[in-house]
Each structure stands twice: as structure tokens, then as C-alpha cells.
ZAMARGU-4260 file (C-alpha; in steps of 0.2 Angstrom, whole numbers, plus 5000, padded with zeros to 4 digits):
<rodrens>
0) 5000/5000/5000 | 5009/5016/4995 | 5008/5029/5011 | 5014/5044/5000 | 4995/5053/4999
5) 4990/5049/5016 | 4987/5066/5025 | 4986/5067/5044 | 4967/5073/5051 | 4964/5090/5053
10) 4960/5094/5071 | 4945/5104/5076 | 4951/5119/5089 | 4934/5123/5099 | 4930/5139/5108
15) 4934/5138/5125 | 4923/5150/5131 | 4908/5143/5122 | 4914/5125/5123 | 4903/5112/5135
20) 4913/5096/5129 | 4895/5089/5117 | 4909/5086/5104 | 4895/5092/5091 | 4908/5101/5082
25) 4917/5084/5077 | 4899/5080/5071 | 4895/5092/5061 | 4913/5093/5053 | 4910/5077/5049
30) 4894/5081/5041 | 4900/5096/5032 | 4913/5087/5023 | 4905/5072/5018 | 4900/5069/5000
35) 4882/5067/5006 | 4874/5081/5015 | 4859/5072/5024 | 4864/5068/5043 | 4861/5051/5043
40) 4873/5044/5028 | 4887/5055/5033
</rodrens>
């Protein structure tokens, strides 16, 4: 398997003033980059 185009993850940096640890950022990063745009298939 050639490793060469593997990139690492991008991290998400939340808000720490407005951040209550729901991880719903991860979610909806998720969902924002997926190829299909309804919640449940991403």
C-alpha cells in the first residue's frame, strides 16, 4: 500500500469559552465534509 498521499486529520480547535465538551463540532465537521449532505449517511 503506498503511504505517499496519506494526510494526517485536521483537528478541530473549539472555543473555549463557548465549549461544554458535546463534541458536536466533530459531528457536524464530519457532516459538512461528507459527500452526502443528509445527517444520517454521513
Amino acid at each position: 500500500m503506498d503511504k505517499s498521499n496519506i494526510t494526517a486529520p485536521k483537528k478541530i480547535y473549539a472555543k473555549e469559552d463557548v465549549c461544554i465538551g458535546c463534541r458536536l463540532c466533530e459531528i457536524h465537521c464530519i457532516a459538512a465534509h461528507s459527500k452526502y449532505r443528509h445527517d444520517l449517511m454521513a
